[in-house]
N, C-alpha and C positions, 0 to 999 in steps of 0.2 A: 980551550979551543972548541972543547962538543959542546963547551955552554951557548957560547958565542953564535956555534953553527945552528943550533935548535931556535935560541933569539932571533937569527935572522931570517930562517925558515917562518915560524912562526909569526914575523913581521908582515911578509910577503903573502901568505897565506889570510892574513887579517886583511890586505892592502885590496888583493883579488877579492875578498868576500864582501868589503866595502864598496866596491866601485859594481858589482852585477847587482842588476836594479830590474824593476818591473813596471811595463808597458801596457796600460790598458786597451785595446781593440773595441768597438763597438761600432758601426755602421751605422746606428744613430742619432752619433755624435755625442753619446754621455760618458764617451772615454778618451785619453787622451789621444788616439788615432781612430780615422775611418777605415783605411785599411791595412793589411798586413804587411804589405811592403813598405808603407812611412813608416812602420813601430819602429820594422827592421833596421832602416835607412838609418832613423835614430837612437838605436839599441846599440850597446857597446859588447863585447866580448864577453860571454856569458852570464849575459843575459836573458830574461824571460819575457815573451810574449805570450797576454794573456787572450784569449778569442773569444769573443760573446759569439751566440746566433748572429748566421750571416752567409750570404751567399757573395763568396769573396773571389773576384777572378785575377786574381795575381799571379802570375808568373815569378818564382822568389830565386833567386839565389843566391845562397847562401855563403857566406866570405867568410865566417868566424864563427866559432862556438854559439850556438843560439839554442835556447829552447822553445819552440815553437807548441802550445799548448790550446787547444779550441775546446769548448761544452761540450764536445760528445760528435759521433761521425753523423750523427741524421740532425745535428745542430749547425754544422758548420761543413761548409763546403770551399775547395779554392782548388787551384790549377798547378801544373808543372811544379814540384820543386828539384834544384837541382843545386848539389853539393860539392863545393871546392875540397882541396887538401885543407884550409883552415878551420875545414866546418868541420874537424876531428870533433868528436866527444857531443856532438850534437843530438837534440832530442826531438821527434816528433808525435805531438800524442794529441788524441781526440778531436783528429780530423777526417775530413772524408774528401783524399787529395784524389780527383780525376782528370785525364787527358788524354784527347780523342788521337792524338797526333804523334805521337810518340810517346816513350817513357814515363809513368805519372813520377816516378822518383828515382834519379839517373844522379851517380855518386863518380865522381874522379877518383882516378886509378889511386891515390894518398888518402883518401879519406877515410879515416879510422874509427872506430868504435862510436857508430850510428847506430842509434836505437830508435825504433820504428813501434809504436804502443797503441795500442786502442783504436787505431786506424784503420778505415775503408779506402785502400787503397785499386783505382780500377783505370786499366787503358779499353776502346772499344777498337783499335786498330791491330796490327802485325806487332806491334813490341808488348815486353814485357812490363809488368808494375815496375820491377826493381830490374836497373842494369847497373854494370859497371863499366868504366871505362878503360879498356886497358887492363893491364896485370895491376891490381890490389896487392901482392905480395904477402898476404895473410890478413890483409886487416879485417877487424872483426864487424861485422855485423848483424844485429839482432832484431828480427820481427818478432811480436810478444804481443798475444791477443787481436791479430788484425783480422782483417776480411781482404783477401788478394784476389779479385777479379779480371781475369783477363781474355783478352781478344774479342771475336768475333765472324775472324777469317780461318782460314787454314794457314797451318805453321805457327797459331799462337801459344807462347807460353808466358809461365808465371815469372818464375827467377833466374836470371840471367847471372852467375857468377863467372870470374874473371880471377882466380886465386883468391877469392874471398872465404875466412873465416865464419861458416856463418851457425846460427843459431833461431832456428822456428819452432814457436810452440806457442802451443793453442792455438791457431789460426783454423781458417778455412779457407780452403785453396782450390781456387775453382774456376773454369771456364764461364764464359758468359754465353756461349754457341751451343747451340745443340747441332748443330751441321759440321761443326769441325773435326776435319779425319787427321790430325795431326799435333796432340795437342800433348805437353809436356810440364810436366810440375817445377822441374830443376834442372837446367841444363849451362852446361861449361865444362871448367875445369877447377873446381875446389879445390883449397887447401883442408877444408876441415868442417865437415858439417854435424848438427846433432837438430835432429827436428823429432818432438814428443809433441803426442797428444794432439795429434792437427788430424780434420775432417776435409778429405778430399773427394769433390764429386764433378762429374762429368769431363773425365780426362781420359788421356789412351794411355800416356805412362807417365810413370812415374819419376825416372831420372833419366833424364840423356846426357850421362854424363863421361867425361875421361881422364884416365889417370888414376894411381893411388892415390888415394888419401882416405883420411880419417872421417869414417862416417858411422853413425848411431841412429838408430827409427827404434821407437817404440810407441806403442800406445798411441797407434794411427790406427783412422778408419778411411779406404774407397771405397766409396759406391759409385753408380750413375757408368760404370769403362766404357768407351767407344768402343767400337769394331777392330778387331785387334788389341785387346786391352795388354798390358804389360807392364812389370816395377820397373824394366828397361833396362841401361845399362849405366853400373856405379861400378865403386871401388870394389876390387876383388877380396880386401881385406875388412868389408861392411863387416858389422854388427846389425842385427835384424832380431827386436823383442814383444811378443805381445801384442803385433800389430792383426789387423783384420781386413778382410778387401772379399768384394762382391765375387764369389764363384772360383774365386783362385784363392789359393794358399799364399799365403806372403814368401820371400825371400827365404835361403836357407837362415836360421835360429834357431829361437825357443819360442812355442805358442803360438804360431804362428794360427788364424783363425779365419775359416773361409768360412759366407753366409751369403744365402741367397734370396733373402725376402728382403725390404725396407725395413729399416732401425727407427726413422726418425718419425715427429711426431709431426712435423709435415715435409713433402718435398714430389714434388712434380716431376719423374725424370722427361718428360716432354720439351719442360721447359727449363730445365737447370736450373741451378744456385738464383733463386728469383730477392732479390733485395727487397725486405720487408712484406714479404710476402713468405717465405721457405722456412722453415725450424727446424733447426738440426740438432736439435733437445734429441738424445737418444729416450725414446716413449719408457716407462717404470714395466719393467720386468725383461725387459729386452736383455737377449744374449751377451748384448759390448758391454752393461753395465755391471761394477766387482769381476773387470774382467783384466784389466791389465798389471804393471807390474806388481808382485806381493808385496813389494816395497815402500811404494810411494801410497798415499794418501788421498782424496780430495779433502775437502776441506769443512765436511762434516765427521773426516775421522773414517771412514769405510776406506776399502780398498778402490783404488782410482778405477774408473772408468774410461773407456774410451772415448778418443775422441776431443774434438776442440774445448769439451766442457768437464772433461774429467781433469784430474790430479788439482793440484797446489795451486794454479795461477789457472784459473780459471777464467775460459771468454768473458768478459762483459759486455753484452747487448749491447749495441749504441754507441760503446767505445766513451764512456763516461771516463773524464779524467778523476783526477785527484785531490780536485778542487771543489770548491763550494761556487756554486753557477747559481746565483739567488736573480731572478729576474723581478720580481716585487715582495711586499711585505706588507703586510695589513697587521695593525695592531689595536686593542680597546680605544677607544676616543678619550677615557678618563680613567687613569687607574691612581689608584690612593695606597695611601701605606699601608700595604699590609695585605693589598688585594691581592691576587693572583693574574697574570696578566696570559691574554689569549692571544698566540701571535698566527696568523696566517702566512702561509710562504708560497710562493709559484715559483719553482726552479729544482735544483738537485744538487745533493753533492756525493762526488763517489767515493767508492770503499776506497782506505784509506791501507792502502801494502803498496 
C-alpha cells in the first residue's frame, strides 16, 4: 500500500511538473506575448511568465498560482497587481509594480504564501504598497530584497496587515514625502512578523500596530524621523536585536544603537528615499558596518552589517532576477577549429541563490 501510495504521489507530482510551461513577454514582438496580461490569460497553473524591458501598463489579476518574473525593476515597469485565494504560492520578482490610485499589490484575505522578490514596489496616493483584504488568518507573506515606496500625502503608509504572517528582509522602506506628519512603516493587526536587515528612512514610526503577536527586528537601520519620530506601538511580547535608529535608542533588547550623523554614502534628507539618485550603501568604516547580530554573516564571511545590505540575502540593486536577460550577442564573423571564439553580450544575468 506505501508502494502504491509513493507511485501515485510521484505520478502526480511528474503530471504538475509536466504541464507548468514558460511564457515569453517582449513588447517588440520577439516573444510569444506583447503583454503581461495575454502571457497570463494564456499561462496555466503554475506557470512562469518571463518579462523583457518594457513599459507595461497592465492592470493583472491574478486567479492561480503564477510566477510573474521581469529583467530587473529599473527594466520593467507595470501597474496594479492584485491576488485571489487561487494565487496561493505565487511569485513576484524583478519588477517595478506602481500605482498612483490605490494599492500597487492588494492580496485577498486566502491568499497564502506570496513572495514578493527584487521588486520596486511604489503607491504615490493615501494607500499602502501592500494591503490585505480582510482577516488573512495567518497566511504568510514574504518581501525579500524590495524597495517599498510609499505615499505622498498625510496618513501614508507602507504595509498594511490584516492577520498576516509576515516576513521583511532586506528591503528599504521608505516614504516618498518629505511633508508627511503621519507616516508609518507597519500597521494592523499581525499574526506574526520577523523583519531583519531593512533600511528605513523618512518615517515618524515605525509600527502602529495591535494586539499580541510574534514579532522579531533585528539588524535594522532609521534614519531621516519626522517630527515626533517613534518605533510606535507593537506587540508587548516583541523581540528587539541589533537594530539602530537616528537619536533614539531602539526598543527594549540587546544592542540596541543610537547614531546621529548620516551612514550612507548618499541620501538627501530634504528630499527622501530619491529612486536612482539615493545610496543607502552604509560608507567603509561607518559605525552599522560588523555591527549586527554575532551570528549571522554577510556574505564575504565578516560579521553582518546593517541594514538592507548587510547579512546573507543581500539587496540587489535593480532587483536583477535569476535569470539570464541576454538582449543581443555579437560573436567572430569566422571561427575555425581550434580558434578561440570572442563572444560580445548586452544584457545581464543575476546571482544565482
Amino acid at each position: 500500500m506505501k508502494r502504491l501510495f509513493l507511485l501515485v504521489l510521484a505520478l502526480v507530482l511528474m503530471s504538475v511538473m509536466c504541464h507548468a510551461a514558460i511564457h515569453y513577454v517582449n513588447p517588440n514582438g520577439s516573444g510569444q506575448y506583447t503583454t503581461i496580461l495575454a502571457a497570463y490569460t494564456a499561462a496555466g497553473t503554475g506557470d512562469t511568465l518571463l518579462v523583457s524591458p518594457g513599459n507595461y501598463t497592465d492592470e493583472l489579476l491574478i486567479q492561480r498560482k503564477t510566477a510573474i518574473i521581469g529583467a530587473g525593476w529599473d527594466q520593467v515597469t507595470t501597474s496594479r497587481i492584485v491576488l485571489d485565494v487561487f494565487a496561493t504560492s505565487s511569485l513576484l520578482e524583478g519588477l517595478r509594480v506602481e500605482y498612483c490610485c490605490d494599492e500597487a499589490i492588494f492580496a485577498e484575505s486566502a491568499t497564502d504564501s506570496l513572495v514578493v522578490r527584487r521588486c520596486f514596489v511604489r503607491t504615490t496616493g493615501v494607500h499602502p504598497c501592500f494591503n490585505r483584504h480582510l482577516a488573512s488568518l495567518g497566511k504568510w507573506l514574504t518581501f525579500d530584497g524590495c524597495v517599498l515606496q510609499s505615499g505622498g500625502v498625510n496618513g501614508a503608509i507602507v504595509l498594511w496587515s490584516v492577520k498576516d504572517s509576515l516576513i521583511v528582509r532586506n528591503c528599504i522602506l521608505a516614504q516618498s514625502s518629505a511633508t508627511v506628519s503621519n507616516q508609518a512603516v507597519l500597521v494592523g493587526d499581525p499574526r506574526f512578523v520577523t523583519m531583519v536587515n531593512n533600511t528605513m528612512v523618512n518615517v515618524k514610526e515605525i509600527f502602529n500596530t495591535t494586539g499580541t503577536y510574534w514579532l522579531y527586528a533585528a539588524n535594522n537601520i532609521v534614519w531621516d524621523w519626522n517630527p515626533g519620530p517613534t518605533w510606535g506601538t507593537y506587540s508587548p511580547t516583541a523581540v528587539f536585536e541589533y537594530n539602530a535608529s537616528q537619536n533614539t535608542v531602539p526598543p527594549h533588547g540587546t544592542n540596541g544603537l543610537s547614531f546621529a550623523s548620516d551612514q550612507f554614502i548618499s541620501y538627501n534628507e530634504a528630499n527622501g528615499d530619491e529612486h536612482g539618485v539615493s545610496n543607502l550603501h552604509i560608507f567603509n568604516g561607518s559605525i552599522l558596518q560588523n555591527a549586527g547580530l554575532p551570528s549571522v554573516n554577510d556574505r564575504d564571511g565578516s560579521r553582518s552589517d546593517l541594514g538592507c545590505y548587510g547579512g546573507p540575502y543581500q539587496l540587489v540593486d535593480n532587483g536583477v532576477p535569476a535569470f539570464p536577460f541576454i538582449l543581443s550577442l555579437t560573436s567572430s564573423p569566422v571561427i575555425m577549429n581550434g580558434d578561440s571564439a570572442g563572444v560580445t553580450t548586452v544584457g545581464r544575468v543575476g546571482p544565482r541563490y
